[in-house]
C-alpha positions as CSV (number, residue, x, y, z in Angstrom):
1,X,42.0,9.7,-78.5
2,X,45.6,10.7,-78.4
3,X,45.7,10.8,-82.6
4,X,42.7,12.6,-82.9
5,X,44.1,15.3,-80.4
6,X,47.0,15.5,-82.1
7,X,45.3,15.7,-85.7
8,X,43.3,18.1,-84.9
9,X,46.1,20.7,-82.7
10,X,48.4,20.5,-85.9
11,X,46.5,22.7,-87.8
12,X,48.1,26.0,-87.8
13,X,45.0,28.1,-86.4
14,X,44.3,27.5,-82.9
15,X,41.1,25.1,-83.4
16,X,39.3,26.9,-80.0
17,X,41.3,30.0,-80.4
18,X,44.1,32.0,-78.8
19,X,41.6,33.5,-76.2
20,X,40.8,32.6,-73.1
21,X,37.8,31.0,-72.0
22,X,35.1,34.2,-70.8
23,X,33.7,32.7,-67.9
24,X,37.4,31.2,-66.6
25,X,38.5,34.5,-67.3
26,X,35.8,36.6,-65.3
27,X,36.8,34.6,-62.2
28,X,41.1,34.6,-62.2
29,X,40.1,38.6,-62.4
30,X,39.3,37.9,-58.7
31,X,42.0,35.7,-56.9
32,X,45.3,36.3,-55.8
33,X,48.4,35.2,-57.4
34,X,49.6,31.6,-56.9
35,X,50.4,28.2,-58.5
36,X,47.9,27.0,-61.2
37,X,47.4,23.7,-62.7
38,X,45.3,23.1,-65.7
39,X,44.3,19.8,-66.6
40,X,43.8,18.3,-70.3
41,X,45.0,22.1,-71.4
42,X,45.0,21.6,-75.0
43,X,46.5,24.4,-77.2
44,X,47.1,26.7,-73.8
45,X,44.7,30.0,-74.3
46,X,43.8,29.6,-70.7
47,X,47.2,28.7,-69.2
48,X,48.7,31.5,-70.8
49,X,46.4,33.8,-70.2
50,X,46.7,33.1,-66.4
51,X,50.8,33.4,-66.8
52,X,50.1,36.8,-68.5
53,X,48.2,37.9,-65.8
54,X,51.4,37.4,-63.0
55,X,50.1,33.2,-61.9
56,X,53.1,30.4,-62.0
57,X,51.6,27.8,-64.0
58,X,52.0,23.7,-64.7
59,X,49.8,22.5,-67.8
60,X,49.2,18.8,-69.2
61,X,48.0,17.1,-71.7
62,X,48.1,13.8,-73.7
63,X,48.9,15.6,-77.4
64,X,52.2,16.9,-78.0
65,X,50.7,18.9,-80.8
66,X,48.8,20.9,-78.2
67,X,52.3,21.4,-75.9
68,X,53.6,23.0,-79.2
69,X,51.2,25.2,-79.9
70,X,50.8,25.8,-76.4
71,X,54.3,26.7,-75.8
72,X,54.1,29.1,-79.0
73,X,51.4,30.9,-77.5
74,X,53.7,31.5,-74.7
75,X,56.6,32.8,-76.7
76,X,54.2,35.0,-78.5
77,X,52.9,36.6,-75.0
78,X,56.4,37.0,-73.5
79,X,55.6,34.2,-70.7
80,X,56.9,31.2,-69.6
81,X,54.6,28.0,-68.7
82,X,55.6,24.2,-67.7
83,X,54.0,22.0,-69.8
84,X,53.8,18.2,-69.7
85,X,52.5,15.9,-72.3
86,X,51.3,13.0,-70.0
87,X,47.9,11.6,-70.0
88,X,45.8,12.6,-67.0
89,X,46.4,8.8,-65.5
90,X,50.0,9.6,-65.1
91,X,50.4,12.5,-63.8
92,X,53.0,13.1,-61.0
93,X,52.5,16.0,-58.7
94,X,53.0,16.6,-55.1
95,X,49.2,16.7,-53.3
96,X,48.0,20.3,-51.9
97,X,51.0,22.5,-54.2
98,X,48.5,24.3,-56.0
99,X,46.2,27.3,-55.5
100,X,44.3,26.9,-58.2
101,X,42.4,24.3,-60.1
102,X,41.4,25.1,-63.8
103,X,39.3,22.8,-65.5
104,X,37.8,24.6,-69.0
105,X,36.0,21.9,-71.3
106,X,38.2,19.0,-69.4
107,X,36.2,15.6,-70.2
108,X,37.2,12.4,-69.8
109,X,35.7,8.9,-69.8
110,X,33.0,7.8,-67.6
111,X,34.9,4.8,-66.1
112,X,38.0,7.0,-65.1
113,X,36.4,10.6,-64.1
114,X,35.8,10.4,-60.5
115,X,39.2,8.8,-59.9
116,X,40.7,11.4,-62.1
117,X,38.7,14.4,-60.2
118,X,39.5,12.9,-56.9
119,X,43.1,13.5,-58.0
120,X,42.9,17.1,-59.4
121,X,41.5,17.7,-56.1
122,X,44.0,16.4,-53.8
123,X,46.6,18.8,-56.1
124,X,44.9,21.8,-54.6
125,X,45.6,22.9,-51.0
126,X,43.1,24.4,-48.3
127,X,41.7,27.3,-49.2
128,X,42.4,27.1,-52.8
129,X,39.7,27.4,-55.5
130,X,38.7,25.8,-58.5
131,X,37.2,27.1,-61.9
132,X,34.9,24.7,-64.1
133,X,33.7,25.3,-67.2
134,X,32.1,22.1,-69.2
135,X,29.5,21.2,-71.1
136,X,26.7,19.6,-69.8
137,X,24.3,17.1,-70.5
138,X,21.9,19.0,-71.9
139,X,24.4,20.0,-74.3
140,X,23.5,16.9,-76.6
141,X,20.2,19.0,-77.7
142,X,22.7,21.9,-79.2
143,X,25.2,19.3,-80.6
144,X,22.1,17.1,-82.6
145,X,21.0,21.4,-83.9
146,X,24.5,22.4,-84.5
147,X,27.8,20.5,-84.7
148,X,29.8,23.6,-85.1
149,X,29.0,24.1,-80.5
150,X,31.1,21.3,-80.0
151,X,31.3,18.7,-77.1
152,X,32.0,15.3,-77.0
153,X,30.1,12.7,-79.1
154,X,29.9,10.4,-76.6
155,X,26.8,11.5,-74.0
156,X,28.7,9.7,-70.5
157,X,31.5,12.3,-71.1
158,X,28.6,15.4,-70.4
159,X,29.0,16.5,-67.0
160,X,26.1,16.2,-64.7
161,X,26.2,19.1,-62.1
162,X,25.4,16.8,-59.1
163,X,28.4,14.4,-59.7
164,X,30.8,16.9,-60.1
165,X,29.4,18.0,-56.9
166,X,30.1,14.7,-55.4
167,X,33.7,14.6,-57.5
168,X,34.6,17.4,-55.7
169,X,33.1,17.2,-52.3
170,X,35.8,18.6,-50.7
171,X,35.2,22.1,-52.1
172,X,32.3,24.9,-50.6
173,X,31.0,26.2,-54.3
174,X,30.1,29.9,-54.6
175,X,28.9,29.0,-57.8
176,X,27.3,25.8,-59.2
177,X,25.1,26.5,-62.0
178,X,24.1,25.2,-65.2
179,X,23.7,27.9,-68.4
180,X,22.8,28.4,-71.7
181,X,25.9,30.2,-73.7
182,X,26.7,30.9,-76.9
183,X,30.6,30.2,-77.8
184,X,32.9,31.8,-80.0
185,X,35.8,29.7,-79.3
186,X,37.5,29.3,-82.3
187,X,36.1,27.2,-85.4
188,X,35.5,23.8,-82.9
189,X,33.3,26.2,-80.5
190,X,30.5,28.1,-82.1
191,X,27.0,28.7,-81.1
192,X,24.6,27.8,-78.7
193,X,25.7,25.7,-75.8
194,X,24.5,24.5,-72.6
195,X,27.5,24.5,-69.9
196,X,28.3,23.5,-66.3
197,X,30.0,26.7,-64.4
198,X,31.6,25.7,-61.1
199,X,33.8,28.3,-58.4
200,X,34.5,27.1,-55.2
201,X,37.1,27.3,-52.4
202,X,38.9,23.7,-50.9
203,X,37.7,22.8,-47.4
């Protein structure tokens, strides 16, 4: 998965754009400033949008390709951004130094995503929030009409509302919803696609 990552962030355009995410975006508007973490960050639109907007912020991801572009992105907007380029198995950060959660299109294999959510949450401390944007399983109906919406080929790695619920048991959700979008995200996001939208607030 690494090489494909990597292949793909080398092109020179940003594959899902230099934008951030609408619906991630829609909810930072509300929060205060703080310490964000985004997990599997990719080329960085949402990380840096976050910095731009006054947030401290750690990324990581497995690609060094995306780190480059991500940190380019950075220069470009004047802010600075840690980035690591560590899977999300080997991540190393102190529990409960975070404010925020961001999670925009983060999948990852069956076998390891409740381990790896159960971490991500233990980053965040009390009364800190997390934003979720992924695509669901109903997505699969969009990717068979369109391969241009994007999504992972393998079905397992669509989120199910109720076990990311469960995942995240720790948080109160003000949101939890499942919708029918259409992205513009860059050439990899385009179309119709059926997404998971979670806000909520750590217990």
């Amino acid at each position: 998965m690494k090489d494909l990552w990597n292949e793909r962030y080398r092109q020179s355009d940003f594959v899902y754009g230099d934008q951030p995410n609408v619906y991630f975006a829609e909810k930072l508007a509300g929060l205060k400033l703080g310490k964000a973490i985004f997990p599997a960050e990719g080329e960085g639109r949402n990380a840096v949008f976050a910095a731009t907007k006054g947030f401290e912020v750690d990324a990581f991801d497995q690609s060094e390709e995306g780190k480059k572009k991500a940190e380019r992105l950075a220069d470009k907007n004047s802010v600075t951004i840690t980035y690591n380029s560590v899977s999300a198995d080997q991540i190393n950060y102190e529990n409960g130094s975070f404010d925020l959660l961001v999670m925009i299109f983060a999948h990852f294999p069956e076998k390891m995503r409740r381990d790896l959510h159960r971490q991500f949450s233990s980053l965040v401390r009390k009364g800190g929030k997390i934003i979720l944007e992924g695509f669901s399983k109903d997505h699969s109906v969009f990717q068979k009409e369109n391969p241009k919406a994007g999504g992972p080929k393998d079905s397992e790695m669509l989120y199910d509302i109720e076990d990311l619920k469960t995942d995240f048991f720790d948080f109160d959700f003000q949101e939890a919803f499942i919708s029918e979008t259409v992205l513009n995200e860059g050439p990899y996001h385009q179309g119709k696609a059926s997404v998971v939208r979670l806000f909520g607030t750590k217990k």
